[in-house]
C-alpha positions in Angstrom: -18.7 53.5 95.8 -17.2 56.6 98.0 -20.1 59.1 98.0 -19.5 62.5 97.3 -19.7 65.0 100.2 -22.6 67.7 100.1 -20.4 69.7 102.6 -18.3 72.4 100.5 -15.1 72.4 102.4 -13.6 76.6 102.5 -10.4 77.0 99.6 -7.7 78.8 101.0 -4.9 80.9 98.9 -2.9 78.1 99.5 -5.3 75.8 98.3 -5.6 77.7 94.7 -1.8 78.2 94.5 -1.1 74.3 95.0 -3.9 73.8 92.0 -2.6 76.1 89.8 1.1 74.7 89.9 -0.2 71.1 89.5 -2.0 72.2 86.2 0.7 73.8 85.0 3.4 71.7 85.8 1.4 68.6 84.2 0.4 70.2 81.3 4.6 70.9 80.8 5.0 66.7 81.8 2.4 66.0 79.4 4.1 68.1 76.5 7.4 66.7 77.6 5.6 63.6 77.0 4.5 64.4 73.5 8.0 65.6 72.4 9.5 62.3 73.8 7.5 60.3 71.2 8.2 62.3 68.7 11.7 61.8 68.8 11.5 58.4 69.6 9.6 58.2 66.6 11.9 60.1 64.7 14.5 57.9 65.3 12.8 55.1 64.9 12.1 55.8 61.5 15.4 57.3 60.2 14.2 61.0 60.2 15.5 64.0 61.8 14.1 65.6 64.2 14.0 69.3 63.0 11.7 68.4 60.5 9.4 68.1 63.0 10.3 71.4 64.0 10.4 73.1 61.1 7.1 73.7 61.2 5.6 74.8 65.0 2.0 74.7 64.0 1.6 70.9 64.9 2.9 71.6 68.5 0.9 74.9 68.8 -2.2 72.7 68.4 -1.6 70.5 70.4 -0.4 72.7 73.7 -4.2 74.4 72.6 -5.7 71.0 72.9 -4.5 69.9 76.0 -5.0 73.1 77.4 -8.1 72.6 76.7 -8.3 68.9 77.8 -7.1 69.6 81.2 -9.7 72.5 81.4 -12.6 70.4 81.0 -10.7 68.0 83.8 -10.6 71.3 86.2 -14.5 72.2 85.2 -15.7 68.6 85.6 -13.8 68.7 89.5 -14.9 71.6 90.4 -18.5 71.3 89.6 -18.9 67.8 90.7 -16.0 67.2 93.4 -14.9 70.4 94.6 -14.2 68.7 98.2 -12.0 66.2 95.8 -10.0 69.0 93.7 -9.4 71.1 96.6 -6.6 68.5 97.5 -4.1 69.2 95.2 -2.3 66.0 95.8 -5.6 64.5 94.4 -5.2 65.7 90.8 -1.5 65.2 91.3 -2.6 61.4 91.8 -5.1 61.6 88.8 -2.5 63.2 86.4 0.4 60.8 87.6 -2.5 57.6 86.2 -3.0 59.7 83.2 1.1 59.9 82.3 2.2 56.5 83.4 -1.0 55.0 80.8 0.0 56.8 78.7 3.8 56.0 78.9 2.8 52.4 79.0 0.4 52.7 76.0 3.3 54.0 73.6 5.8 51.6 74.6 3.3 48.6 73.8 1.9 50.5 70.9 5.1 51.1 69.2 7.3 48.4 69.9 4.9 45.3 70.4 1.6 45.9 68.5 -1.4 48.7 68.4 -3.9 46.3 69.7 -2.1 45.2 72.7 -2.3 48.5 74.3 -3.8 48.6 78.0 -6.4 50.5 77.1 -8.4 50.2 80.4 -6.2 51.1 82.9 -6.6 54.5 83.4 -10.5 53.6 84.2 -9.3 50.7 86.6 -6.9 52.8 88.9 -9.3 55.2 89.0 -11.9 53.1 90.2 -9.8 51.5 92.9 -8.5 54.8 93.9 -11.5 56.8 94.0 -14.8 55.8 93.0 -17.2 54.4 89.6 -17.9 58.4 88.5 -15.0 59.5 88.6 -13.3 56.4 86.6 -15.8 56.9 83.5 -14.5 60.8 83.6 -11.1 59.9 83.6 -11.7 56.8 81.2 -12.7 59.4 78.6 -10.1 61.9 79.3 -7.4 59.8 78.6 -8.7 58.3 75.1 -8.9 62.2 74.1 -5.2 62.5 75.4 -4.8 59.3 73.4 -6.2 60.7 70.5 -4.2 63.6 70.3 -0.9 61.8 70.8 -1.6 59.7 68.1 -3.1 62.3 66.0 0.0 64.6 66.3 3.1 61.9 66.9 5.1 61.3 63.9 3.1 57.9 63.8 0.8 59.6 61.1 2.1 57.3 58.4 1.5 54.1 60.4 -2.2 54.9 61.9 -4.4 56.8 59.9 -7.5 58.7 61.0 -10.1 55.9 61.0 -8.0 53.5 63.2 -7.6 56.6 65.5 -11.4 57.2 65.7 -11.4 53.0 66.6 -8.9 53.6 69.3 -10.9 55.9 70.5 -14.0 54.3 70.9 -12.2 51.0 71.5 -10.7 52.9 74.7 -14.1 54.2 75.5 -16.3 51.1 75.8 -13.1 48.7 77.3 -12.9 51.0 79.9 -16.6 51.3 80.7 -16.6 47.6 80.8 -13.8 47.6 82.7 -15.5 49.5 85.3 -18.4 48.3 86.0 -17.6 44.0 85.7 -15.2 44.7 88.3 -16.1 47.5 90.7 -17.5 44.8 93.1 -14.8 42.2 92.1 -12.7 42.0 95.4 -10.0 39.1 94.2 -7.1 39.8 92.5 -7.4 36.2 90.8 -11.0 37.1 90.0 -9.7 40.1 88.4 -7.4 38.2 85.9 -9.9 35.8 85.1 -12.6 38.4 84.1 -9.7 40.8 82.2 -10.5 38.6 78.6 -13.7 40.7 79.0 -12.0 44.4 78.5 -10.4 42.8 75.0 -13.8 42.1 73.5 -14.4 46.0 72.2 -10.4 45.4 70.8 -11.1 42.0 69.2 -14.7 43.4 67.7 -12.7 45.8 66.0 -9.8 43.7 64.7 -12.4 41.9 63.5 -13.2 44.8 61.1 -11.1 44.9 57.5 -10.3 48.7 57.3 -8.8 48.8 61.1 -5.9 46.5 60.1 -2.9 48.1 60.9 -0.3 48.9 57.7 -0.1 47.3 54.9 -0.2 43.6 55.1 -1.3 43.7 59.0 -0.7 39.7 60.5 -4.2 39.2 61.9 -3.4 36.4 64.1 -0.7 38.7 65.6 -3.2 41.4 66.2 -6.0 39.1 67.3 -3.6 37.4 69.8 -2.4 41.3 71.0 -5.6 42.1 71.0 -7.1 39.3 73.3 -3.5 39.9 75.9 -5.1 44.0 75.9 -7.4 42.8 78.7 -5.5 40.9 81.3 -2.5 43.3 80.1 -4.1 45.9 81.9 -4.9 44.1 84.8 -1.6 42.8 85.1 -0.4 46.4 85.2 -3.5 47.9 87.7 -2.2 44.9 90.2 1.1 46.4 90.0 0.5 49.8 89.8 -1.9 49.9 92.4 -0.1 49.4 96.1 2.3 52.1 94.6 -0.4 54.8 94.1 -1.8 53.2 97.9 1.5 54.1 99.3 2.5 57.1 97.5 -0.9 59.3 98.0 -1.9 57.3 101.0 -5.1 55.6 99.4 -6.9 52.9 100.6 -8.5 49.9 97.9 -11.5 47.2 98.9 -7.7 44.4 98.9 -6.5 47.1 101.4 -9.0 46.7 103.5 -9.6 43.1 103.3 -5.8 43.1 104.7 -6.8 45.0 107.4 -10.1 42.5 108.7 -7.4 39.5 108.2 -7.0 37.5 111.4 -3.6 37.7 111.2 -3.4 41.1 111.3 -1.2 43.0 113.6 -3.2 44.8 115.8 -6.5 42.2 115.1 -4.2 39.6 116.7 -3.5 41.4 119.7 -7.4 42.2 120.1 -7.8 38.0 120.3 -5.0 38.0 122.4 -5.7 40.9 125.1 -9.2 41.9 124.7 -11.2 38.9 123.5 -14.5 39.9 124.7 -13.9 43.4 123.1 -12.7 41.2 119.7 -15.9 39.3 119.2 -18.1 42.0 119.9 -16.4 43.8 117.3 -17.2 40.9 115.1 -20.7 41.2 115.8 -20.6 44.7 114.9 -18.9 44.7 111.5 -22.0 41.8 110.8 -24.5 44.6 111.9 -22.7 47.5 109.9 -21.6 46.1 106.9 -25.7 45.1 106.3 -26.5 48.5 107.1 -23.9 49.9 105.3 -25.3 47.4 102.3 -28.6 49.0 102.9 -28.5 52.5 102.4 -25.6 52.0 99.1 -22.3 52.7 101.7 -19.6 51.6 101.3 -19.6 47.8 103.1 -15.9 46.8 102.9 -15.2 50.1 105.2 -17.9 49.8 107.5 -16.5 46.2 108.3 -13.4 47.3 108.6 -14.1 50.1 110.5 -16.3 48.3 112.8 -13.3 45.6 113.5 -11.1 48.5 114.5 -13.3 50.6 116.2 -12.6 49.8 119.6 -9.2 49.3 119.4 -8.3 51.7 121.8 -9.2 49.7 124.4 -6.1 47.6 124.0 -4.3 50.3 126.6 -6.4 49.3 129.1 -8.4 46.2 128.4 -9.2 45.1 131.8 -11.3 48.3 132.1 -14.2 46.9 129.8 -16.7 44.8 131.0 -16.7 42.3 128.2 -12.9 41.2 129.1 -13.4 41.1 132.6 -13.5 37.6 134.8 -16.7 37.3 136.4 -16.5 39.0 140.2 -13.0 40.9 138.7 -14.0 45.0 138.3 -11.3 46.9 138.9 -13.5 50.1 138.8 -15.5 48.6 142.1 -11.7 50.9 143.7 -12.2 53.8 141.6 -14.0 57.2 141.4 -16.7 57.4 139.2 -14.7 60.3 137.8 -11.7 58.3 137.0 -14.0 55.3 136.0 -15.2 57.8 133.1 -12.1 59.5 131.8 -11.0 55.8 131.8 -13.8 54.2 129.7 -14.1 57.9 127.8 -10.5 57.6 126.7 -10.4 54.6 124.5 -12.3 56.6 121.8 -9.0 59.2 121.3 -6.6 56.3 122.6 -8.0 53.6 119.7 -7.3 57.4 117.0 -4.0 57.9 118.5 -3.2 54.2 117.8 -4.7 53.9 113.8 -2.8 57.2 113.0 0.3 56.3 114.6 0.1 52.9 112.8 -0.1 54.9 109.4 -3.3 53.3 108.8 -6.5 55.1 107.2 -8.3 58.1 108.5 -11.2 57.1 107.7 -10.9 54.3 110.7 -9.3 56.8 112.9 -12.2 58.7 112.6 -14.7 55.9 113.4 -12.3 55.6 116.4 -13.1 58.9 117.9 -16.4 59.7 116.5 -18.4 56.6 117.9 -19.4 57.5 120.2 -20.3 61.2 119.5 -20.7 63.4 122.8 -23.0 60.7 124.2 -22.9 60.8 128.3 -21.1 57.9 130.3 -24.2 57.1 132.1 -23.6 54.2 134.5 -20.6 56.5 136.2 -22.9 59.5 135.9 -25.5 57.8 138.1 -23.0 56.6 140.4 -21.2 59.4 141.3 -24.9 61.7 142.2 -25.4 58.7 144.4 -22.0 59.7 146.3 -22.9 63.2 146.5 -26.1 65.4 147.6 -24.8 68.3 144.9 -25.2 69.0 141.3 -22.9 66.8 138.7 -22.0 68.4 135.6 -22.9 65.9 133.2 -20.6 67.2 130.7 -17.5 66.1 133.0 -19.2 62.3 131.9 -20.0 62.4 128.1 -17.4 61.5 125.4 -15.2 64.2 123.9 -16.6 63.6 120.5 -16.7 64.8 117.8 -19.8 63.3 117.1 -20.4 61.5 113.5 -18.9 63.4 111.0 -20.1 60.3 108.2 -22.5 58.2 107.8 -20.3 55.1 107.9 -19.4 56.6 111.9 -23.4 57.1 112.7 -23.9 53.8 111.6 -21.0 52.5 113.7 -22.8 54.5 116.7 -26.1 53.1 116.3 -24.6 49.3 116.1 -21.8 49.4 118.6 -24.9 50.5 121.4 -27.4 48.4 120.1 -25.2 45.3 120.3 -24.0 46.1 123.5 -27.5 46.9 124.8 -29.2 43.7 123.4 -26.3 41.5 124.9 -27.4 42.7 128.5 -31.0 41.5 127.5 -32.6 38.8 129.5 -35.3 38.6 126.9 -34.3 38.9 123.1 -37.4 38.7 121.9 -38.1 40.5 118.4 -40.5 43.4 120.4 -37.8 43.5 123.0 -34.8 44.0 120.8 -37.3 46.9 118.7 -37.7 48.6 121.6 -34.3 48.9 122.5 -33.1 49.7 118.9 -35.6 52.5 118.8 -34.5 53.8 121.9 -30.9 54.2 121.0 -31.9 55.8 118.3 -34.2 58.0 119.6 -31.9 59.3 122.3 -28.7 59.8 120.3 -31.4 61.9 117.5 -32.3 64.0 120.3 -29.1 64.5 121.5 -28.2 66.3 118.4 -26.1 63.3 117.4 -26.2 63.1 113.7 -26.7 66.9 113.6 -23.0 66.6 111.8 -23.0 64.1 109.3 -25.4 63.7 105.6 -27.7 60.8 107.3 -31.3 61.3 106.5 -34.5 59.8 108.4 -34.9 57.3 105.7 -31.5 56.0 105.9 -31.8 56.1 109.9 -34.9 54.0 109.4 -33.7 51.3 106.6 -30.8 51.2 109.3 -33.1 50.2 112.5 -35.0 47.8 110.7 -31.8 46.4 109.7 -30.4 46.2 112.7 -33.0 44.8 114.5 -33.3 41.8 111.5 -29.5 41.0 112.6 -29.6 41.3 116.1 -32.7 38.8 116.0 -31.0 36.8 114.1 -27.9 36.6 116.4 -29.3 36.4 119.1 -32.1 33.8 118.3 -34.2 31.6 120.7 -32.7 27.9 121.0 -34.9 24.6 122.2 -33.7 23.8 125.6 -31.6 20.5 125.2 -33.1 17.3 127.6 -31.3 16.4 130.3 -30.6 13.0 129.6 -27.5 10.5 130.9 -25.3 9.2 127.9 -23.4 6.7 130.2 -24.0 2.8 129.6 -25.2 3.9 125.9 -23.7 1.9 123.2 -24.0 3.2 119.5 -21.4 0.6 117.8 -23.5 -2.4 116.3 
């Protein structure tokens, strides 16, 4: 789950303004909605529509309803999420889930069967989109929306007020199933499988005389609607769901198991051109997914993350110790000074690269913020040795900004600690400690994670797990004997 930001980010004018006008012009979509139904309805059933209209009161109400629907929505947001609702293009996302289940629920409700409605998909884009919370909010905003359609529609004659009481508890628990059996389900296939879950609230209460639909109501033909509810919605959150990606730039956990595939673009060059720099990155995305697992992160982005985080050093791979040929150091001809901008630069070259690829901020940011304003201090040792004078030490520390997540501190601490432990002669638990501690120590007093919402108990639960990994990587082996296999025969 995406944690909520402490930070309160400042609202402009603007900001308000491009609020206001999504509320507003929703709540017009929304009533647009409603009016479509009813004369849908209408037709369906032989009437016109100006008796609908011949009395207003029915549409008054229900403006004042969703007036007050959406208000609750704007409350909820901007006493649990501000950071989220200051982005209009957030609620426009939110809203555009809310109209198109709704769409779909009236054209299966109507024209197919009540029961086979998709009753949980409003909680399961929600979920994928943004995170568990915000999924059960939304999840009960759109059986209240539900309700009121089918309160108000010209339906009245077909469902009466205890199946919409059903519905609306039916919605309600489907969609709370909904998200939370699958908001660590990463397969699509999975997904499917597990979808004859969400019907079991729908098939409880088909199972219920007084819920039968109209007079006469074909139970198989509701049981069997009822039990294609489920994987009805799925079917439609699979679809639904790379639009909404695309559209509002959002990135799902199937996103970003696209981006760690091998075959990836820019993961196939790294095998390609920067090996060394590729299966250290491995390492890392080990380390920071089980921190990341450890303090209730978000694992699926730290791995990801953590495979793309040095990325940048694809411009000038041959710079980087880990893909160079023993002997072969191409900074043994440089100035230290040059040697640093060149090793400082992959941080901003590796964020130029994800965000001209279209890919997520939140790896571009892991790109630049890595490495924090930490000093360069091989190249800031070697140039005092070629000069009796004072170095600024600022001319040799990354550009930063320094972590501005905790996904991006714990990217710092395991990008270093790897790094430092490979250079160990002796990986011995106590040695490994050491160093982890160290690392640790020195980027805390550095100001470091000055920026970001870690606290000392996370920072802690991440060194011990860090040190359990790289211990575990880089374990002792029994020496092998030295023994001649030639003139052996093993065949009978």
């Amino acid at each position: 789950m995406k944690e909520i930001s402490l930070k309160l980010q400042p609202w402009s004018r603007k900001d308000i303004a491009k609020n206001v006008v999504t509320y507003v012009m929703n709540l017009l979509v929304i009533c647009a909605l409603f009016l479509g139904t009813v004369y849908l309805d209408c037709a369906r059933a032989g009437k016109p529509v100006a008796e609908f209209f011949a009395d207003l009161s029915d549409l008054f109400n229900f403006i004042i309803l969703m007036v007050l629907t959406l208000g609750v929505m704007f409350l909820y947001f901007m006493f649990e999420n501000r950071n989220f609702l200051r982005n209009a293009v957030n609620s426009e996302m939110l809203f555009l889930v809310l109209e198109l289940a709704i769409v779909i629920s009236y054209i299966t409700g109507r024209y197919v069967n009540p029961y086979l409605r998709p009753l949980a998909l409003t909680a399961l884009l929600t979920l994928f989109l943004v995170n568990s919370r915000t999924a059960v909010f939304m999840n009960v905003i759109y059986c209240i929306m539900t309700f009121i359609f089918d309160s108000f529609s010209a339906i009245n004659g077909t469902i009466d007020i205890i199946n919409e009481v059903f519905f609306f508890l039916m919605g309600i628990t489907s969609g709370i199933i909904a998200i939370y059996c699958m908001k660590n389900v990463y397969s699509r296939l999975r997904l499917l499988v597990m979808s004859v879950i969400i019907s079991i609230p729908t098939l409880a209460c088909i199972a219920i005389p007084i819920t039968a639909i109209g007079e006469g109501g074909n139970v198989w033909w509701n049981l069997g609607s009822g039990l294609a509810s489920g994987p009805l919605a799925v079917v439609a959150f699979i679809v639904l769901l790379p639009v909404f990606e695309t559209i509002f730039k959002k990135v799902s956990c199937f996103k970003f198991a696209e981006f760690t595939d091998h075959k990836s673009k820019y993961i196939r060059k790294l095998i390609a051109e920067a090996p060394g720099t590729f299966n250290h990155s491995i390492v890392v995305s080990n380390i920071a997914e089980a921190c990341a697992t450890a303090i209730g992160e978000d694992a699926l982005l730290a791995r990801t993350c953590a495979y793309y985080h040095d990325i940048g050093k694809l411009r000038r791979s041959e710079y980087f110790k880990e893909n160079q040929a023993e002997g072969d150091n191409p900074h043994n001809d440089l100035m230290p000074e040059l040697s640093a901008h060149i090793i400082r630069s992959h941080t901003t070259d590796g964020y130029n690269l994800i965000t001209k690829a279209r890919m997520p901020k939140e790896i571009a940011d892991v790109c630049v913020q890595h490495h924090g304003t930490m000093p360069i201090l091989y190249f800031y040792d070697k140039a005092k040795k070629f000069t009796d004078g004072e170095v600024d030490i600022r001319q040799y520390c990354y550009a930063g900004p320094k972590p501005q997540s905790k996904i991006a501190a714990i990217l710092m601490i395991a990008d270093s600690c790897e790094a430092a432990t490979r250079t160990l002669k002796d990986r011995s638990r106590d040695k490994v400690t050491k160093v982890v501690r160290k690392i640790v120590s020195d980027r805390m007093q550095l100001g470091q994670f000055d920026e970001c919402e870690i606290t000392l108990k996370e920072l802690n639960i991440i060194i011990y797990t860090v040190i359990n990994n790289l211990t575990g990587i880089y374990h002792s082996r029994i020496e092998y004997p030295k023994v001649s296999l030639e003139g052996l025969d093993l065949d009978d």
